[in-house]
C-alpha positions in Angstrom: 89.2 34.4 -42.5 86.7 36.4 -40.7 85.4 35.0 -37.7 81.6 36.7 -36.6 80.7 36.7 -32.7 77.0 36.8 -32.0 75.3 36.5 -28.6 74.9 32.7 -27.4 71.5 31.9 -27.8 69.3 31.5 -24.4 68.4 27.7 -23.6 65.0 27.5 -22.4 65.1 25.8 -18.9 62.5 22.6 -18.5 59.1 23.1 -15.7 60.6 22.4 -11.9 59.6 19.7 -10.2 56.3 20.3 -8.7 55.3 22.5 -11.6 53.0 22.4 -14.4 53.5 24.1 -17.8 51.4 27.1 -18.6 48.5 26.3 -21.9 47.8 28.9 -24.1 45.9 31.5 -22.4 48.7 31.5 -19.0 45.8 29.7 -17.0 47.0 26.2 -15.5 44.5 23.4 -15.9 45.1 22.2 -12.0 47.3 19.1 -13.3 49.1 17.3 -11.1 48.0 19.5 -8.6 45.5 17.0 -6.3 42.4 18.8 -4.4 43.2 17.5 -1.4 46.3 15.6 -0.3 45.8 11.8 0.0 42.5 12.1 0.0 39.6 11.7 -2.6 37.6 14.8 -3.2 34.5 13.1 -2.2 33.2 10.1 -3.6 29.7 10.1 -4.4 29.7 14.1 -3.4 30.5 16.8 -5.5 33.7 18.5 -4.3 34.2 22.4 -3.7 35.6 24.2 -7.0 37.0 27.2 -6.7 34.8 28.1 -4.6 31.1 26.8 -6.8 28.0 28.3 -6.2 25.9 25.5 -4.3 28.7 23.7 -3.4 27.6 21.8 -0.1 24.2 22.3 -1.1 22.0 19.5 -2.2 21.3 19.2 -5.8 17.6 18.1 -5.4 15.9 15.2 -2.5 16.3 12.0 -3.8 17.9 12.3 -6.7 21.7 12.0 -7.5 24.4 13.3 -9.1 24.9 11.9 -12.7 29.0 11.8 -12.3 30.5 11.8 -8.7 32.6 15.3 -9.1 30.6 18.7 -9.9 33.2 21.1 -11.4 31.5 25.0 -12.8 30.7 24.9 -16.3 34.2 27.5 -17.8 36.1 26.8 -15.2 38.7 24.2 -14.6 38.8 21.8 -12.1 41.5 22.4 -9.6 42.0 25.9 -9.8 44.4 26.2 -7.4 42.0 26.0 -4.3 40.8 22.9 -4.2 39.2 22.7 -1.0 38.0 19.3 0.5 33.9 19.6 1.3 33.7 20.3 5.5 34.1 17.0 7.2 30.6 15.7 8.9 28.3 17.8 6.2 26.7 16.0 3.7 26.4 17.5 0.1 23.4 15.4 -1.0 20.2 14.6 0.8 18.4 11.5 0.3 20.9 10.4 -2.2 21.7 6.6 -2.2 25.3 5.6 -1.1 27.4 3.9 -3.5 29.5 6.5 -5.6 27.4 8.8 -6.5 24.3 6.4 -8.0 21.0 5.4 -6.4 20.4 1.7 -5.5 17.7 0.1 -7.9 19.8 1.5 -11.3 18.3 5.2 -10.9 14.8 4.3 -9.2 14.2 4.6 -5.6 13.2 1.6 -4.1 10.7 3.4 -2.2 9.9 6.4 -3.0 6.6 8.0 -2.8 5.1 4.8 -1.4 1.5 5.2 0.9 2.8 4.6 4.5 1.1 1.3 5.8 -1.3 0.6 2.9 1.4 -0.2 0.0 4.5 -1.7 -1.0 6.7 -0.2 -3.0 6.5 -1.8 -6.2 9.9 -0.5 -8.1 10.3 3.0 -8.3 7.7 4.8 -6.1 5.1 3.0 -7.5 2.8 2.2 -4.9 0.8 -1.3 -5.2 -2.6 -1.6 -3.4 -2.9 -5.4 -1.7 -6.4 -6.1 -0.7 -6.6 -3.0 1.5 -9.8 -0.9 1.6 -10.4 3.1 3.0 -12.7 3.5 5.6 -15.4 4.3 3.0 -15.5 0.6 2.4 -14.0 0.8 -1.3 -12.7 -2.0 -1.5 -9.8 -3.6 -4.3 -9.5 -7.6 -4.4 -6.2 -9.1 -3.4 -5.6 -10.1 -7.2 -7.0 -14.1 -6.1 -10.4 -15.0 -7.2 -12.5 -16.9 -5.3 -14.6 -19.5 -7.1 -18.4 -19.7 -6.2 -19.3 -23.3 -4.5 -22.8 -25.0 -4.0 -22.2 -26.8 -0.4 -23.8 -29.9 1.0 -24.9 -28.2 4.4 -26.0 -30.2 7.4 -28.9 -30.1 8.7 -29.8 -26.9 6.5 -33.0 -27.0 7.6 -32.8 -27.5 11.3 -31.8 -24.6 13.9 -28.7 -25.0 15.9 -28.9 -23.0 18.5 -26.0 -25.5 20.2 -23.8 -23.8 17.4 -25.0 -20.6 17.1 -27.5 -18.9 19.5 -30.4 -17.7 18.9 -31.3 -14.0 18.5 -34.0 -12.5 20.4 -36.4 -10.1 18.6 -36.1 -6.5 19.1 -38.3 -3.9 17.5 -36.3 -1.0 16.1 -33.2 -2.5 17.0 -29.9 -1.3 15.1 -26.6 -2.6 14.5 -24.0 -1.5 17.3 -21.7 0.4 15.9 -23.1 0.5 12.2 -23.1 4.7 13.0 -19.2 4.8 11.9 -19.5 2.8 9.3 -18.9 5.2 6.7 -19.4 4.8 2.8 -22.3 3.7 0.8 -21.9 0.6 0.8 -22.4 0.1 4.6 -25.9 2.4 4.2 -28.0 -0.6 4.8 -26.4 -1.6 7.9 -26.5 2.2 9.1 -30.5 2.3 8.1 -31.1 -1.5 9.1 -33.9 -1.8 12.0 -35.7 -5.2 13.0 -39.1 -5.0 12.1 -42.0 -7.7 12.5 -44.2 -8.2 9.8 -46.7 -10.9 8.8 -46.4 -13.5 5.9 -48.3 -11.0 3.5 -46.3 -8.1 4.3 -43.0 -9.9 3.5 -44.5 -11.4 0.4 -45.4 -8.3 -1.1 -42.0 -6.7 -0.2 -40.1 -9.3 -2.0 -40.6 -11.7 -4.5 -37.8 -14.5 -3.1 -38.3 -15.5 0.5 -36.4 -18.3 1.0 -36.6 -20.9 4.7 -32.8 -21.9 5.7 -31.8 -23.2 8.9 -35.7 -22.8 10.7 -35.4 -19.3 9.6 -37.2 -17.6 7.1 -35.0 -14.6 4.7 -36.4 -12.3 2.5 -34.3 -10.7 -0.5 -34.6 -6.7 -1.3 -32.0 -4.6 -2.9 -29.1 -6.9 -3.1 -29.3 -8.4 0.7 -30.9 -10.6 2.4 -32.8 -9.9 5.9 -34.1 -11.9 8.8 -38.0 -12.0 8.1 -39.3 -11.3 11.4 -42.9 -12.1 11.7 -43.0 -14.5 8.6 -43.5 -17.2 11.0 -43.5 -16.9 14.8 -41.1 -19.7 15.6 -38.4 -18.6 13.0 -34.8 -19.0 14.2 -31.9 -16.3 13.5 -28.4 -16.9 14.5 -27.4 -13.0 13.1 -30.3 -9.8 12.8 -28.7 -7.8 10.0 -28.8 -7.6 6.2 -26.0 -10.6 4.5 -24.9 -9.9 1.4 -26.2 -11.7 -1.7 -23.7 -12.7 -3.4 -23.8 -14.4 -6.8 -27.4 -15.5 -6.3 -27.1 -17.6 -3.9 -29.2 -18.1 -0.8 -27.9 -16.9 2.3 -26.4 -19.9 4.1 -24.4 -20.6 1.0 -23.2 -17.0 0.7 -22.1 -17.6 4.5 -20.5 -21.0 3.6 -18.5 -20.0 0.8 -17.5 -16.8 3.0 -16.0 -19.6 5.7 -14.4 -21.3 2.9 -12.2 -18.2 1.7 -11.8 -17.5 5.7 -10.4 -21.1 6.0 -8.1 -20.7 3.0 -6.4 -17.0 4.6 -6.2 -18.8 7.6 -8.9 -16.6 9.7 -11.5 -19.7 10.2 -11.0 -23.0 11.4 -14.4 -24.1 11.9 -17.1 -26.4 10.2 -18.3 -24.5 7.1 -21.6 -25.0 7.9 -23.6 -22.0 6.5 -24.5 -20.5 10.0 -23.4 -17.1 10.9 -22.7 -17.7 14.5 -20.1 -15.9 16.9 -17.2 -17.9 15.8 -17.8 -17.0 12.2 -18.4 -13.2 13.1 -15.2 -13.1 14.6 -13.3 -14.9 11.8 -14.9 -11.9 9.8 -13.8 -9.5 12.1 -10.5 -10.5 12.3 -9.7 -10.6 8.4 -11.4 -7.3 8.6 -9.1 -5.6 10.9 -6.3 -7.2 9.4 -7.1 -6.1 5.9 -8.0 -2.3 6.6 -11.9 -3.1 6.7 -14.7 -1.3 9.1 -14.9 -4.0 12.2 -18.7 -4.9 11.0 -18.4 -8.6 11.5 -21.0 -9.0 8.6 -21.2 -10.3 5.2 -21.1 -6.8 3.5 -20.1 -6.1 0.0 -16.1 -5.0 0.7 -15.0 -7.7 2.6 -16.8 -10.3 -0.3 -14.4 -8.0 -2.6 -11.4 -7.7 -0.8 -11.3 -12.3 -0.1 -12.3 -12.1 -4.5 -15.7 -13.0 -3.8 -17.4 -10.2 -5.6 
């Protein structure tokens, strides 16, 4: 019997521990090989991969990452670097903490909001509340007001004891009207007391009405003091008051004290009267709200309390 003798075949020895078989193409994939030992590679940051261009570099302001690791697109993660990012550096700017994603599920709470002026309403949408420029544009704080017809005291009777009476000036201007800037504060810049007689005034206007031992005349939306009309008139205010929905103007004035009661502004008798405490009801809602400090009954602050 023959017996053959061939060479003893070669058993292939298993991977070491501590290394990683080789995948077709003799590049390792980085497994089991950690980037950084015992610590994550940067939650909510992209890591450093082999060296990637932009690593440590924001990816955009404001914006995050869609995954919380950033590896180069053909190369695998890992490879054999694996350096942690620089301690105290932060790879993203303006990106909201919590892994990688922005608060508000992807929309910045409030982004691209108008400083002062707006509220961020979602993601950087900016939501005007009853604020006006200073060219008296006004928007309405989304509440509107209801017209009222008021039961006024003594409508016909002055009360200087109230509201003091205002001594005639010819030529006079409103103080301050100058900086009031927009058109819709044009009558108050070009306003000037002027005395006229009965007949004048009649054949300037065709409503004159008598409130409060004062006689107004009505021209081009507004009402003015008609000086002259009759000698012993009374005027609490000399300046142009809004008309607002047709109304005369010591019910314009009271429903104007009305909406100031309701914000809080005014606390006294709505009486129709345009005297010092109601001016500087005005003038407080107006500063508070963004307005010129006019202290009148002017178009912008009837639209900003949802008057007109």
């Amino acid at each position: 019997m023959r017996i053959f003798f061939g060479k003893k075949k070669e058993q292939k020895k298993g991977p070491q521990a501590g290394q990683v078989s080789q995948p077709p193409g003799g590049k390792p994939t980085g497994a089991g090989k950690p980037t950084g030992t015992g610590k994550p590679a940067g939650v909510g940051q992209p890591a450093e991969v082999g060296k990637a261009k932009g690593a440590g570099k924001p990816t955009g302001v404001g914006k995050s990452t869609q995954t919380t690791q950033q590896t180069e697109i053909g190369k695998p993660a890992g490879k054999g670097k694996g350096k942690l990012p620089e301690t105290g550096k932060p790879t993203e700017v303006g990106t909201a903490a919590g892994k990688g994603k922005p608060t508000g599920g992807g929309k910045a709470t409030g982004a691209g909001t108008a400083s002062g002026k707006t509220t961020a309403t979602g993601a950087g949408t900016a939501a005007t509340v009853g604020k006006t420029t200073a060219t008296g544009k006004a928007t309405a704080t989304g509440k509107t007001f209801k017209p009222q017809q008021f039961n006024l005291p003594n409508k016909n009777k002055p009360r200087p004891e109230v509201a003091p009476a205002v001594t005639f000036q010819q030529n006079r201007h409103i103080e301050g009207s100058q900086n009031w800037q927009g058109s819709n504060y044009t009558v108050f810049r070009n306003y000037s007391s002027q005395w006229h007689d009965r007949n004048w005034w009649s054949g300037h206007s065709n409503n004159v009405v008598f409130v409060f031992g004062g006689w107004y005349a009505l021209n081009g939306g507004y009402w003015y003091p008609a000086w002259g009309y009759d000698s012993n008139s009374y005027y609490p205010y000399d300046g142009p008051i809004y008309a607002y929905n047709s109304l005369p103007p010591d019910q314009v004035i009271a429903n104007v004290q009305t909406a100031l009661q309701q914000q809080g502004y005014y606390q006294g008798e709505v009486d129709g009267l345009l005297g010092p405490q109601t001016r500087a009801a005005i003038a407080d809602y107006q500063r508070a709200n963004g307005l010129p400090d006019t202290a009148a009954v002017d178009q912008p602050t009837l639209q900003s309390l949802g008057m007109a």
